[in-house]
mmCIF entry with sequence, helices, sheets and N, C-alpha, C, O atoms, coordinates in Angstrom:
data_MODEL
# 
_entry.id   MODEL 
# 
_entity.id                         1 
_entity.type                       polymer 
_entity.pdbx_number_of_molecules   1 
# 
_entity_poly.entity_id                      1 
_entity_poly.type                           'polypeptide(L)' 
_entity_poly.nstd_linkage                   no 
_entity_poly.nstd_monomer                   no 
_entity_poly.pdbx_seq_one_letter_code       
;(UNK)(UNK)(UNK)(UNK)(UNK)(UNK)(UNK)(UNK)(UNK)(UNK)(UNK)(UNK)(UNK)(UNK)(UNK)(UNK)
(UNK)(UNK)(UNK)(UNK)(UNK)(UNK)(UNK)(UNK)(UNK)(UNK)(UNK)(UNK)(UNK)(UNK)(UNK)(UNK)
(UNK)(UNK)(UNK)(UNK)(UNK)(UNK)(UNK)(UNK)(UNK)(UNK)(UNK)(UNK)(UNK)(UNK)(UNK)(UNK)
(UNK)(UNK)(UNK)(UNK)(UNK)(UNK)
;
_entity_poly.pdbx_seq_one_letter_code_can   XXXXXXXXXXXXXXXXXXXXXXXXXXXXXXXXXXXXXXXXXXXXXXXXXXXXXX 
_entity_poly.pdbx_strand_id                 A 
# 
loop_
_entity_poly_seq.entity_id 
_entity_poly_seq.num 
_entity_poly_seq.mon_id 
_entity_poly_seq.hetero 
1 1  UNK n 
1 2  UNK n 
1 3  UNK n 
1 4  UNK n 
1 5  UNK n 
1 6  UNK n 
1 7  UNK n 
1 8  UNK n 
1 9  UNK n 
1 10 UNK n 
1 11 UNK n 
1 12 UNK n 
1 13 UNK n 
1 14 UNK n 
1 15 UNK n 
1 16 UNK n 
1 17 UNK n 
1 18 UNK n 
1 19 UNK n 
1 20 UNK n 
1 21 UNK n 
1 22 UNK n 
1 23 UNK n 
1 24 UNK n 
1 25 UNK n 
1 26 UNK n 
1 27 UNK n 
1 28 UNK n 
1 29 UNK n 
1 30 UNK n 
1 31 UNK n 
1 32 UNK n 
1 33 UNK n 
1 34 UNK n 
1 35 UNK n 
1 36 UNK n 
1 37 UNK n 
1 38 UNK n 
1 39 UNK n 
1 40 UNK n 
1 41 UNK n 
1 42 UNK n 
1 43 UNK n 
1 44 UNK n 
1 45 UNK n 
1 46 UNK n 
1 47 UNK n 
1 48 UNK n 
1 49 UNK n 
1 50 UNK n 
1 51 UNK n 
1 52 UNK n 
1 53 UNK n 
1 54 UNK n 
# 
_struct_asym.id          A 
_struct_asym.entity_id   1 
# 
loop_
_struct_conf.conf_type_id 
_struct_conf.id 
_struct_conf.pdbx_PDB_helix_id 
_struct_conf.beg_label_comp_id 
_struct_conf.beg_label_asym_id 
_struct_conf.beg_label_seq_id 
_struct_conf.pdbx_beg_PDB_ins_code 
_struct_conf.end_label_comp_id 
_struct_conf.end_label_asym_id 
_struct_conf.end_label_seq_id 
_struct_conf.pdbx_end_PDB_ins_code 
_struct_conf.beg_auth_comp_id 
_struct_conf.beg_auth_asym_id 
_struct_conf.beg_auth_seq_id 
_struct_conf.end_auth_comp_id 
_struct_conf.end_auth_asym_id 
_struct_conf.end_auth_seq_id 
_struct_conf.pdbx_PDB_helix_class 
_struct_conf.details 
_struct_conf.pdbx_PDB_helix_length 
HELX_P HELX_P1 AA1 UNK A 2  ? UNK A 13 ? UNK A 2  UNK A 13 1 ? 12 
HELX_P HELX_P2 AA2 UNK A 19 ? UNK A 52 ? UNK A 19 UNK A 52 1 ? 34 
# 
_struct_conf_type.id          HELX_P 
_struct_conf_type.criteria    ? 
_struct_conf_type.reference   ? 
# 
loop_
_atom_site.group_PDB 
_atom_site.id 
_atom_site.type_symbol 
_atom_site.label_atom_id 
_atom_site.label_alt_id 
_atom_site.label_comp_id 
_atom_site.label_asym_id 
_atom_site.label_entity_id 
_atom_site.label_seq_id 
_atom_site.pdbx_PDB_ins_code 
_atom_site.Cartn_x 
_atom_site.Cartn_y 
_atom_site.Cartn_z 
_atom_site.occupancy 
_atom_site.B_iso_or_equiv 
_atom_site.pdbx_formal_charge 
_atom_site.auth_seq_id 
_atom_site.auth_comp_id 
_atom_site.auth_asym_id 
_atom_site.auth_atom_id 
_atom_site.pdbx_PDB_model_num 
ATOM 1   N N  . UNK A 1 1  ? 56.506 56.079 41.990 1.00 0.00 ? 1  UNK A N  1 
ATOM 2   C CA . UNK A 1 1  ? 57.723 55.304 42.125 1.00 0.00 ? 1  UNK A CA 1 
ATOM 3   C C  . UNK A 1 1  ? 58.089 55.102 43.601 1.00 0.00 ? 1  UNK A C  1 
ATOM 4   O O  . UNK A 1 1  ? 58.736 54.093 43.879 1.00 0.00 ? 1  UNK A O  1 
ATOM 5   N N  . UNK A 1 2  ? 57.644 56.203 44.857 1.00 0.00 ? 2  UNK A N  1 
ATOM 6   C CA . UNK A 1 2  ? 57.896 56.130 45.688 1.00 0.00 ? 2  UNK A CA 1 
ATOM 7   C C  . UNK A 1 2  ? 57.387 54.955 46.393 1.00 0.00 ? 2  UNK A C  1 
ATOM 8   O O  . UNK A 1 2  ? 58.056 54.371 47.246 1.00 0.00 ? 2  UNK A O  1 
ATOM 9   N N  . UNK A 1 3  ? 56.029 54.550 45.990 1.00 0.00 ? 3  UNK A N  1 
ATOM 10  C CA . UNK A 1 3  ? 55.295 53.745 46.314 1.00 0.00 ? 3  UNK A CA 1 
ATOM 11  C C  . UNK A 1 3  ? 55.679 51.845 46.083 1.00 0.00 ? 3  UNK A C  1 
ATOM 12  O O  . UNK A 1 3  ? 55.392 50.923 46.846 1.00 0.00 ? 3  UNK A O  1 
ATOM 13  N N  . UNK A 1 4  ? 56.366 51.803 44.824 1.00 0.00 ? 4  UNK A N  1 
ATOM 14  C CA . UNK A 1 4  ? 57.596 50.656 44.939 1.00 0.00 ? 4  UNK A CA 1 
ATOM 15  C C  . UNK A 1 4  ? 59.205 50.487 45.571 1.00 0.00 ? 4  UNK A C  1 
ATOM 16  O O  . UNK A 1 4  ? 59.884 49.464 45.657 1.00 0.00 ? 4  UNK A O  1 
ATOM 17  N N  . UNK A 1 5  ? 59.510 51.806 45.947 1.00 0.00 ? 5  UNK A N  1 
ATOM 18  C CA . UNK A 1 5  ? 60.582 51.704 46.399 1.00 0.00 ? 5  UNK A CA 1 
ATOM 19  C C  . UNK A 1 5  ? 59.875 51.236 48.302 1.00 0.00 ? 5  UNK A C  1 
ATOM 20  O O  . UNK A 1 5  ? 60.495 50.642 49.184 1.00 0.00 ? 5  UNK A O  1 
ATOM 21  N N  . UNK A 1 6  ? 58.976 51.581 48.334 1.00 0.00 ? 6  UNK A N  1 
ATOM 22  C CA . UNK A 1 6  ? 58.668 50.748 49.808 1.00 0.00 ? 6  UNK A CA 1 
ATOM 23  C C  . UNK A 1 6  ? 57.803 49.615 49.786 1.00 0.00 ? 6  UNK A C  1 
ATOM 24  O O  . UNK A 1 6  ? 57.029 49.100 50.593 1.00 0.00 ? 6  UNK A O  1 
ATOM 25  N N  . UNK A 1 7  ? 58.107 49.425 48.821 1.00 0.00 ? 7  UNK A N  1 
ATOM 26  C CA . UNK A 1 7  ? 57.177 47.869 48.421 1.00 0.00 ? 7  UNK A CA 1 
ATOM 27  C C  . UNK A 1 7  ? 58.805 46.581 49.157 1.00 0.00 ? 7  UNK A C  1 
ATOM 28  O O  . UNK A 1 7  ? 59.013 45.778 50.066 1.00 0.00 ? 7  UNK A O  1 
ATOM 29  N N  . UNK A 1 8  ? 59.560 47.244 47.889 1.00 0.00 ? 8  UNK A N  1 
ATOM 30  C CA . UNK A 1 8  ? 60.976 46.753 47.895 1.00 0.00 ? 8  UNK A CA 1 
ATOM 31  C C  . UNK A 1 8  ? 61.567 46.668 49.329 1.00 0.00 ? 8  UNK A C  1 
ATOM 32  O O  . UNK A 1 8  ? 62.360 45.752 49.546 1.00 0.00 ? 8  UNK A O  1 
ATOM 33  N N  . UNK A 1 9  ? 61.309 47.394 50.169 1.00 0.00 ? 9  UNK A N  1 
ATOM 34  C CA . UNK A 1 9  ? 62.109 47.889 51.155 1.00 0.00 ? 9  UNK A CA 1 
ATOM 35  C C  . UNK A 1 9  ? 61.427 46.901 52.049 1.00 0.00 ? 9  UNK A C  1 
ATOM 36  O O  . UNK A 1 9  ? 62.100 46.181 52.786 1.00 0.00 ? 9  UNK A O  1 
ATOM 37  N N  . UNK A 1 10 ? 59.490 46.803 52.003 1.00 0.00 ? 10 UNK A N  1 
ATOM 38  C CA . UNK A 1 10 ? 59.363 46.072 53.276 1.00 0.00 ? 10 UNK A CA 1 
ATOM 39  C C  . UNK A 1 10 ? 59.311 44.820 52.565 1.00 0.00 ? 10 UNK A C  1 
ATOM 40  O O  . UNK A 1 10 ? 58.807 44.033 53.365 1.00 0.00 ? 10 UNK A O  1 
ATOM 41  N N  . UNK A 1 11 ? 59.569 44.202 51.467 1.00 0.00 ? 11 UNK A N  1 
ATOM 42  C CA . UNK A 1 11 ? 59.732 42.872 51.158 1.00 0.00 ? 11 UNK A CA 1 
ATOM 43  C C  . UNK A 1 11 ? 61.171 42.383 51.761 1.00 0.00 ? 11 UNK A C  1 
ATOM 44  O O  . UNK A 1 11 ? 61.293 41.254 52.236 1.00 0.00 ? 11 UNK A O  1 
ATOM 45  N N  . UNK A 1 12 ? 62.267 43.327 51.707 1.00 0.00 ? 12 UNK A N  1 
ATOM 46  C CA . UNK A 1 12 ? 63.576 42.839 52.107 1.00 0.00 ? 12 UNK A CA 1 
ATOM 47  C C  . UNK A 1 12 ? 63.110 42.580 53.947 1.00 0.00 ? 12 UNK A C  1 
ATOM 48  O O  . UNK A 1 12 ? 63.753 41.739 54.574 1.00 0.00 ? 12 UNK A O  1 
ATOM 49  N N  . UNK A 1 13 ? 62.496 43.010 54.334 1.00 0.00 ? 13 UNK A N  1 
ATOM 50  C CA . UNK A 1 13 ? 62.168 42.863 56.038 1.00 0.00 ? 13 UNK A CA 1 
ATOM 51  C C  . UNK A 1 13 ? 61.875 41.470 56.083 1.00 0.00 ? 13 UNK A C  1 
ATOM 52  O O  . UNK A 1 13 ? 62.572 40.783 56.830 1.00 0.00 ? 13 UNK A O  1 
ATOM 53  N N  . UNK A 1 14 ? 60.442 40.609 55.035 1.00 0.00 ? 14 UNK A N  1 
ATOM 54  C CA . UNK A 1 14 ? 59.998 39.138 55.232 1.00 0.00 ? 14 UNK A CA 1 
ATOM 55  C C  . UNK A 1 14 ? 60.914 38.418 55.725 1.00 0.00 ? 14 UNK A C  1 
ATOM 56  O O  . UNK A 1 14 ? 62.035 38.829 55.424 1.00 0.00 ? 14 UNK A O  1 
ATOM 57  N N  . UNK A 1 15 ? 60.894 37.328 56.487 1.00 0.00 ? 15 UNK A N  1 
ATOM 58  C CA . UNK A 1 15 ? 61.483 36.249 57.112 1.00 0.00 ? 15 UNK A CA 1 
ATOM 59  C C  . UNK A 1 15 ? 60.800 35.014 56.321 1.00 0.00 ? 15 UNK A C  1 
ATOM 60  O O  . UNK A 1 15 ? 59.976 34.223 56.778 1.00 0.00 ? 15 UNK A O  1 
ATOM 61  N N  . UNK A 1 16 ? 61.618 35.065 54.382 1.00 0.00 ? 16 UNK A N  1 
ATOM 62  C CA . UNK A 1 16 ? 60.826 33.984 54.163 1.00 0.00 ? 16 UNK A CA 1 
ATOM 63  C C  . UNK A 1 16 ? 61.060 32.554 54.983 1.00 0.00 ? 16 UNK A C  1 
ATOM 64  O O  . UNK A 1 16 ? 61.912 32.680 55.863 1.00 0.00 ? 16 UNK A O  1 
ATOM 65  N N  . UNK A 1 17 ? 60.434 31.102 54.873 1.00 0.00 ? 17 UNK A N  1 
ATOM 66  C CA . UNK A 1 17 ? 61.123 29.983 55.297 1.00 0.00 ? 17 UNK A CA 1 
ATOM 67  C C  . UNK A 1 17 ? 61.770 29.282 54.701 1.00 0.00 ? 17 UNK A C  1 
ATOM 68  O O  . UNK A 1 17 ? 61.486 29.232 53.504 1.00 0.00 ? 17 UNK A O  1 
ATOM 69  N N  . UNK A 1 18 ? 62.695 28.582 55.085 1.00 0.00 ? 18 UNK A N  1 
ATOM 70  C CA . UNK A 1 18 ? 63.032 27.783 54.965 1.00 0.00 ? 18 UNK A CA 1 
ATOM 71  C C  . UNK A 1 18 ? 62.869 26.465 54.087 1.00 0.00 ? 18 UNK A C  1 
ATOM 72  O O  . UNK A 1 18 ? 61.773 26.002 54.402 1.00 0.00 ? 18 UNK A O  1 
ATOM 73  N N  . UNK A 1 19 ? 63.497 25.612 53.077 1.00 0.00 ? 19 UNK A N  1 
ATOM 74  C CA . UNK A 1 19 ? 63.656 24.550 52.249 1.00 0.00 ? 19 UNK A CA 1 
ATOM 75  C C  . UNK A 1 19 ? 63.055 23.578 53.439 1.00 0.00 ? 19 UNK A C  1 
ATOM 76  O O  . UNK A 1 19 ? 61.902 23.178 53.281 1.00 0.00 ? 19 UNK A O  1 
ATOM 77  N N  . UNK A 1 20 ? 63.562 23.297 54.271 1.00 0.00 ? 20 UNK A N  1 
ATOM 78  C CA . UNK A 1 20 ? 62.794 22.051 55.458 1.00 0.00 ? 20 UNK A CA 1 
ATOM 79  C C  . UNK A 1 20 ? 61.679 22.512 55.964 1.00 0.00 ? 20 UNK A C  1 
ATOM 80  O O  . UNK A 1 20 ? 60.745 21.753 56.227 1.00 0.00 ? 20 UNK A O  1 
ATOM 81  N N  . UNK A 1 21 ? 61.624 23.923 56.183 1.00 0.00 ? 21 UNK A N  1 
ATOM 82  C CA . UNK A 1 21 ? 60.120 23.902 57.090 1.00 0.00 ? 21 UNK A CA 1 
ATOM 83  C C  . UNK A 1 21 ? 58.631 23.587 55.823 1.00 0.00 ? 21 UNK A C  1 
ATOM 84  O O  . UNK A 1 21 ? 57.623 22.896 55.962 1.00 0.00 ? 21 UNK A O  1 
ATOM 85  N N  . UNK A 1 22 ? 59.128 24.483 54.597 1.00 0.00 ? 22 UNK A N  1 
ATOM 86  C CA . UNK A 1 22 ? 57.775 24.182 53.412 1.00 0.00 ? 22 UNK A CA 1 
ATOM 87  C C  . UNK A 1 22 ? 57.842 22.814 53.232 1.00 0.00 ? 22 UNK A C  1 
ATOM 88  O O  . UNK A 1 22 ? 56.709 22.339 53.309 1.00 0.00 ? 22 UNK A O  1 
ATOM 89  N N  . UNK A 1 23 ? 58.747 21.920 53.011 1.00 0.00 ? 23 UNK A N  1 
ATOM 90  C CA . UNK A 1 23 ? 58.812 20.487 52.356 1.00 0.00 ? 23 UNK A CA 1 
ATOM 91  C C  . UNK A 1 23 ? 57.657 19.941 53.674 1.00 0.00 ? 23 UNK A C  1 
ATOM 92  O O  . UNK A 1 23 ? 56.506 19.597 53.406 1.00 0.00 ? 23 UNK A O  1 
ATOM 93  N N  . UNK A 1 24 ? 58.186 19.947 55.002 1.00 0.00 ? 24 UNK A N  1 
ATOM 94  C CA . UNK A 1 24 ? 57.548 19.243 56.210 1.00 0.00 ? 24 UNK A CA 1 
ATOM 95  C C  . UNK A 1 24 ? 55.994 19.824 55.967 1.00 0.00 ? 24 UNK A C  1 
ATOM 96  O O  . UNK A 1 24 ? 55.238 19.112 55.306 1.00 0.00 ? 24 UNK A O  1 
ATOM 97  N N  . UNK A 1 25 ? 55.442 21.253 56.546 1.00 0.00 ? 25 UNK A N  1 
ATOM 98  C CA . UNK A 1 25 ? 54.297 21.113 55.953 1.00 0.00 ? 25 UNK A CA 1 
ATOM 99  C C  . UNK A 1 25 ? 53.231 21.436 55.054 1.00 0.00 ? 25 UNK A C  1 
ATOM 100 O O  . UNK A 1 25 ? 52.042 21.731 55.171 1.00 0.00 ? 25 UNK A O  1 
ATOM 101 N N  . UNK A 1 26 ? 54.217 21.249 53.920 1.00 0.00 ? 26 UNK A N  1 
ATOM 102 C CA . UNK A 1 26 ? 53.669 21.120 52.591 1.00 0.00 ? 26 UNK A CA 1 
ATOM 103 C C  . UNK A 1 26 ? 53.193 19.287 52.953 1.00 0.00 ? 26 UNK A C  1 
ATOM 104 O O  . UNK A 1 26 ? 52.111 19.137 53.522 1.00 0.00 ? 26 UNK A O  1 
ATOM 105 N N  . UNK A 1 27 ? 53.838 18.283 52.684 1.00 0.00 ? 27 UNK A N  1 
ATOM 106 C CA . UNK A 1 27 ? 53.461 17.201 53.330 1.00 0.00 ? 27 UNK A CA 1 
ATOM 107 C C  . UNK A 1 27 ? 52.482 17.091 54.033 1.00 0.00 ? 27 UNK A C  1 
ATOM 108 O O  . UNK A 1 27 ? 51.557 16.328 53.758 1.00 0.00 ? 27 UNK A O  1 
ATOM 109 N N  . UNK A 1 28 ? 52.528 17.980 55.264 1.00 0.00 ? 28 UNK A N  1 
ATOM 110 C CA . UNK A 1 28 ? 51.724 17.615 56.188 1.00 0.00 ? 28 UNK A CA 1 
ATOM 111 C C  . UNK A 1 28 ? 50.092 17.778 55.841 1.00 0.00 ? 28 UNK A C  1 
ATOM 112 O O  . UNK A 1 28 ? 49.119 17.102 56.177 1.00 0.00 ? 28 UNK A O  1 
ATOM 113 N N  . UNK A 1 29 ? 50.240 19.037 54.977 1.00 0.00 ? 29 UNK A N  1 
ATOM 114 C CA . UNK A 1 29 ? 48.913 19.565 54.376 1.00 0.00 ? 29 UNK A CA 1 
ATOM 115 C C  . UNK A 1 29 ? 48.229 18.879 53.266 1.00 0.00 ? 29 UNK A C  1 
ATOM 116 O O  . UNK A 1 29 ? 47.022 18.774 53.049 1.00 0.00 ? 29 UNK A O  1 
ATOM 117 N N  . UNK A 1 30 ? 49.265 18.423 52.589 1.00 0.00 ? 30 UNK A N  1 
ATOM 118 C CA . UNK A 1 30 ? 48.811 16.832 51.290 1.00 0.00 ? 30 UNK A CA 1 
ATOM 119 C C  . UNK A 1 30 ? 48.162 16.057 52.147 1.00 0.00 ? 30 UNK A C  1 
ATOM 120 O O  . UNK A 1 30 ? 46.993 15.727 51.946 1.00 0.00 ? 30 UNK A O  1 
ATOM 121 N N  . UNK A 1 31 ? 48.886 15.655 53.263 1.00 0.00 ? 31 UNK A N  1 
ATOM 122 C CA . UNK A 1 31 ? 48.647 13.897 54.031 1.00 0.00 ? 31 UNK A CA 1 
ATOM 123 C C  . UNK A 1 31 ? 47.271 14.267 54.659 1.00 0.00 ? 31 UNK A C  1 
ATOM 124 O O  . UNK A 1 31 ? 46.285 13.531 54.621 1.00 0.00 ? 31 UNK A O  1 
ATOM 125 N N  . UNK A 1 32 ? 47.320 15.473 55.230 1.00 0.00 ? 32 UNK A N  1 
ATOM 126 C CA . UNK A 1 32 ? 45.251 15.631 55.781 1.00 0.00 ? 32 UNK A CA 1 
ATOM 127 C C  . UNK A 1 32 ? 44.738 15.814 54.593 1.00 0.00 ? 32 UNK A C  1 
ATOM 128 O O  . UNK A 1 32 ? 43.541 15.536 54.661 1.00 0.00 ? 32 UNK A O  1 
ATOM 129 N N  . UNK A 1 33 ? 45.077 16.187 53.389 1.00 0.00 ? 33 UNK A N  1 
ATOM 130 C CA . UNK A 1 33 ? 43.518 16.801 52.475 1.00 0.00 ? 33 UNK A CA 1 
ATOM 131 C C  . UNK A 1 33 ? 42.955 15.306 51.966 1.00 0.00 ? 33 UNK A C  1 
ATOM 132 O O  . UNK A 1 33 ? 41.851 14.790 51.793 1.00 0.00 ? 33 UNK A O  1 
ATOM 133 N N  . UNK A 1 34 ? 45.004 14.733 51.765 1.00 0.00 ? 34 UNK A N  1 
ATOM 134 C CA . UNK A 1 34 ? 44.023 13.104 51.599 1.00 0.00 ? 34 UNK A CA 1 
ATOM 135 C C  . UNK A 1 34 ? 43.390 12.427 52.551 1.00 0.00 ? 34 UNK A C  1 
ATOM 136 O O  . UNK A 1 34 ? 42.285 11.939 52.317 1.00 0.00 ? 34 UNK A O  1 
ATOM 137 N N  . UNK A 1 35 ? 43.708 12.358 53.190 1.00 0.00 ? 35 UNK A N  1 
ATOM 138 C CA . UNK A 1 35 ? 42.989 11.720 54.798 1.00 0.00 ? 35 UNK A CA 1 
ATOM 139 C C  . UNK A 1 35 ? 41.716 11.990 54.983 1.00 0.00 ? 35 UNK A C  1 
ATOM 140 O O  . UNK A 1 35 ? 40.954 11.086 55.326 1.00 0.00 ? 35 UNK A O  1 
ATOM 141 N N  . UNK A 1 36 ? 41.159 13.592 54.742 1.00 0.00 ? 36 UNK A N  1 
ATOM 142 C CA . UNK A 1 36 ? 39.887 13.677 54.927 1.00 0.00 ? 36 UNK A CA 1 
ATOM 143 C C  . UNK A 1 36 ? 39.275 13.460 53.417 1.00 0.00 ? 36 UNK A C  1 
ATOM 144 O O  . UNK A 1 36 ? 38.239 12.801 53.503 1.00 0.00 ? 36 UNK A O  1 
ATOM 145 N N  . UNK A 1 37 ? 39.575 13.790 52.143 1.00 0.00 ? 37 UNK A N  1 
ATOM 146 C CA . UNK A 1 37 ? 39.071 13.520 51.051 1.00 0.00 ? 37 UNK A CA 1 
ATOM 147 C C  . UNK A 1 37 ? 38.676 11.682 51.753 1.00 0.00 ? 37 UNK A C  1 
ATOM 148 O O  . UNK A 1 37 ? 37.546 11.339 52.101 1.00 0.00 ? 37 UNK A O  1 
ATOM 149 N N  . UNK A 1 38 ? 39.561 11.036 51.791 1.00 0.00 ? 38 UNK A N  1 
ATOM 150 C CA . UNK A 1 38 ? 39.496 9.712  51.910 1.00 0.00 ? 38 UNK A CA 1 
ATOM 151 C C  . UNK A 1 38 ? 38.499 9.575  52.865 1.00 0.00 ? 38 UNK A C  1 
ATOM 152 O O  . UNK A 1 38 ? 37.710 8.839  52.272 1.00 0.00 ? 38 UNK A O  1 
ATOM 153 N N  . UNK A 1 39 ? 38.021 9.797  53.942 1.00 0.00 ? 39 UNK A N  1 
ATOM 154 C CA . UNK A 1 39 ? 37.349 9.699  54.858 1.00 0.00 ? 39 UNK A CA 1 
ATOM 155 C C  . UNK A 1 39 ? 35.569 10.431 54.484 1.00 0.00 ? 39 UNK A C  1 
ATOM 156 O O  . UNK A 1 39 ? 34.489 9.848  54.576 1.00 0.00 ? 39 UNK A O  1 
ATOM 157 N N  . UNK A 1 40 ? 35.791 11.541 54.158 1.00 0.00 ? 40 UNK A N  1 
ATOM 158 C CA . UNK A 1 40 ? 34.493 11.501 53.744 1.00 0.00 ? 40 UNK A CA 1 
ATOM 159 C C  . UNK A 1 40 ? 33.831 10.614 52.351 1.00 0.00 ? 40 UNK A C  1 
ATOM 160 O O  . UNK A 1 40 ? 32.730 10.130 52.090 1.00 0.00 ? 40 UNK A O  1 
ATOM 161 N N  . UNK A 1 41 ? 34.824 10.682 51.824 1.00 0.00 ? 41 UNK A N  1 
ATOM 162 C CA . UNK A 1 41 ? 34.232 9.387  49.958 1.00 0.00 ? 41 UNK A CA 1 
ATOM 163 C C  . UNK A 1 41 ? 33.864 8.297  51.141 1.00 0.00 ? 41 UNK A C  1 
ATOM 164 O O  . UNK A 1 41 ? 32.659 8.115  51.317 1.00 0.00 ? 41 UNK A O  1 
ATOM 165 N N  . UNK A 1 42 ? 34.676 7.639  51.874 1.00 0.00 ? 42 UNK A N  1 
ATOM 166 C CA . UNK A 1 42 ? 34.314 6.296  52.777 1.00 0.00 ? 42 UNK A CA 1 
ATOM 167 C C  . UNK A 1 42 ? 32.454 6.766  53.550 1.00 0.00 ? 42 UNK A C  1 
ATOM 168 O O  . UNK A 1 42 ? 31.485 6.007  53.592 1.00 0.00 ? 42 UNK A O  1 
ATOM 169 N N  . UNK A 1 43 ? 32.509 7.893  53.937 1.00 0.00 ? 43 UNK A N  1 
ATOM 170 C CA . UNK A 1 43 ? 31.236 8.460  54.316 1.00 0.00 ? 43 UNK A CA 1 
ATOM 171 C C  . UNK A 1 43 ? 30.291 8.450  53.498 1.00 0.00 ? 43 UNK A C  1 
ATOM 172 O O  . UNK A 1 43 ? 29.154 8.220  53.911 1.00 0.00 ? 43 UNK A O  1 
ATOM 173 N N  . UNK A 1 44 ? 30.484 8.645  52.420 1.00 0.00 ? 44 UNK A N  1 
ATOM 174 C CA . UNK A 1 44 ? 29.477 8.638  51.229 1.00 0.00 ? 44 UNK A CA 1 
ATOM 175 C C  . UNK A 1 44 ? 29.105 7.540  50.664 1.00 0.00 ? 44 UNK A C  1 
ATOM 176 O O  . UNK A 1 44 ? 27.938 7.397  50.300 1.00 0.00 ? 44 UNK A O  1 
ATOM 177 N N  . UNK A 1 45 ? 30.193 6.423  50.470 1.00 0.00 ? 45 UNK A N  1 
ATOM 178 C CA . UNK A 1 45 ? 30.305 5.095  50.189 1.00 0.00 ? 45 UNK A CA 1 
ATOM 179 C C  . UNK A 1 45 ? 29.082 4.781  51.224 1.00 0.00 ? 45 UNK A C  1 
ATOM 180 O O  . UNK A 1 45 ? 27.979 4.634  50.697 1.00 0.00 ? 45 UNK A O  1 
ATOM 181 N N  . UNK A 1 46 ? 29.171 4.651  52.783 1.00 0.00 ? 46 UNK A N  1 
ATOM 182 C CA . UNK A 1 46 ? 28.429 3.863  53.582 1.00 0.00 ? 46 UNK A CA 1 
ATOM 183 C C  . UNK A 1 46 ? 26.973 4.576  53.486 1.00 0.00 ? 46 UNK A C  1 
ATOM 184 O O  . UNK A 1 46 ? 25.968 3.874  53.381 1.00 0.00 ? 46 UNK A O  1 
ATOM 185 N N  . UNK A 1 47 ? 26.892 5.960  53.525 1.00 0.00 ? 47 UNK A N  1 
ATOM 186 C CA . UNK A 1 47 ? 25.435 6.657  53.565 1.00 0.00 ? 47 UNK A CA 1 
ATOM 187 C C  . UNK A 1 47 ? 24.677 5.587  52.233 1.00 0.00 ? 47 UNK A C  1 
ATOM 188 O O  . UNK A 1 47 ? 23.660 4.895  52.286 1.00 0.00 ? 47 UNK A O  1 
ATOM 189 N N  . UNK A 1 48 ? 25.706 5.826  51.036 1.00 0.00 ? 48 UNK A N  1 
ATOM 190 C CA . UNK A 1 48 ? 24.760 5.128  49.608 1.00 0.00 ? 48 UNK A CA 1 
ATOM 191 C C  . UNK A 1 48 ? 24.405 3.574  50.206 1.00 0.00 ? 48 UNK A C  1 
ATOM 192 O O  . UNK A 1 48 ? 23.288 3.065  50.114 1.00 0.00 ? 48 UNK A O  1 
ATOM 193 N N  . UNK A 1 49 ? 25.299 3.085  50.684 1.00 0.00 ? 49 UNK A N  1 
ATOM 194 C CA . UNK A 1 49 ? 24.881 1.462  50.963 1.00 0.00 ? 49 UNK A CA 1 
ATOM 195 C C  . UNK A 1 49 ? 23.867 1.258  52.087 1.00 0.00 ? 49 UNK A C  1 
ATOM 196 O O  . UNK A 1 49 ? 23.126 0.282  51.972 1.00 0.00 ? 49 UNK A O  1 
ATOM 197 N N  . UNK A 1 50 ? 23.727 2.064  53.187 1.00 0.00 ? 50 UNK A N  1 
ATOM 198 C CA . UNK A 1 50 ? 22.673 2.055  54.136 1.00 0.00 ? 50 UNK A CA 1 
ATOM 199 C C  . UNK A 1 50 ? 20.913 2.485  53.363 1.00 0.00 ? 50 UNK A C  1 
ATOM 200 O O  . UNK A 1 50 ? 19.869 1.835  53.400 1.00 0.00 ? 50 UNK A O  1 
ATOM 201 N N  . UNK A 1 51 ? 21.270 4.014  52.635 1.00 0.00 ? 51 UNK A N  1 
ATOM 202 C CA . UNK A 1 51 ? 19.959 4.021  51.999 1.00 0.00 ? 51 UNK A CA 1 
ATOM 203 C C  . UNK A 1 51 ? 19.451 2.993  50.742 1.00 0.00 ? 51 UNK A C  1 
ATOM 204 O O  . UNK A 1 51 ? 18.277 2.795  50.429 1.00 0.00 ? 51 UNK A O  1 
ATOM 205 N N  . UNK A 1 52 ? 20.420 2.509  50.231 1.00 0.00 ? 52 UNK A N  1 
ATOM 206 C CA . UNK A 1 52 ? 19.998 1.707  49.569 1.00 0.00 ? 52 UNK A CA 1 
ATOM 207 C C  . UNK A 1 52 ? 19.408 0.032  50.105 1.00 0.00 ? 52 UNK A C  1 
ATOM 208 O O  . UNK A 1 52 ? 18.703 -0.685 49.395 1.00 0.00 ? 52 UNK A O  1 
ATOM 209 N N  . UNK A 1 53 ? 19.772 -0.240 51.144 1.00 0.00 ? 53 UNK A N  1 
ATOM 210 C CA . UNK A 1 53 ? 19.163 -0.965 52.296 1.00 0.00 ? 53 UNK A CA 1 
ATOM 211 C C  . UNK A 1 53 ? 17.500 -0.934 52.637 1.00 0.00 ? 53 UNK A C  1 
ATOM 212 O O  . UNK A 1 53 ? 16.868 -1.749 53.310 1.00 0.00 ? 53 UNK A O  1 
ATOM 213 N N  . UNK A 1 54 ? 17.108 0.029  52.090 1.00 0.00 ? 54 UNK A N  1 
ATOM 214 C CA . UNK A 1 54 ? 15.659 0.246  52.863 1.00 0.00 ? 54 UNK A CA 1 
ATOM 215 C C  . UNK A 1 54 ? 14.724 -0.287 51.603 1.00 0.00 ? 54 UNK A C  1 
ATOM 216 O O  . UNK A 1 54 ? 13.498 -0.312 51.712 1.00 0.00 ? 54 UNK A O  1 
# 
């Protein structure tokens, strides 16, 4: 039991964040995964159309 009562104790210490700081980059982390998802499919798109060229 001792072992949750300092579970408790150093959870009250966290500095969770903030409603504005997760929203901003939570966003920010969507807008690159699409950005690069998007960017490499465009990579893959052109590799298939070049080898299929030959």
């Amino acid at each position: 039991m001792k072992a949750l009562k300092n579970v408790r104790s150093e959870m009250s210490k966290v500095k969770w964040p903030d409603k504005k700081y997760m929203v901003k980059y939570s966003v920010a982390c969507f807008g690159m995964t699409i950005f690069l998802a998007l960017y490499f499919y465009g990579l893959n798109v052109l590799m298939a159309f070049l080898k299929g060229l030959r």
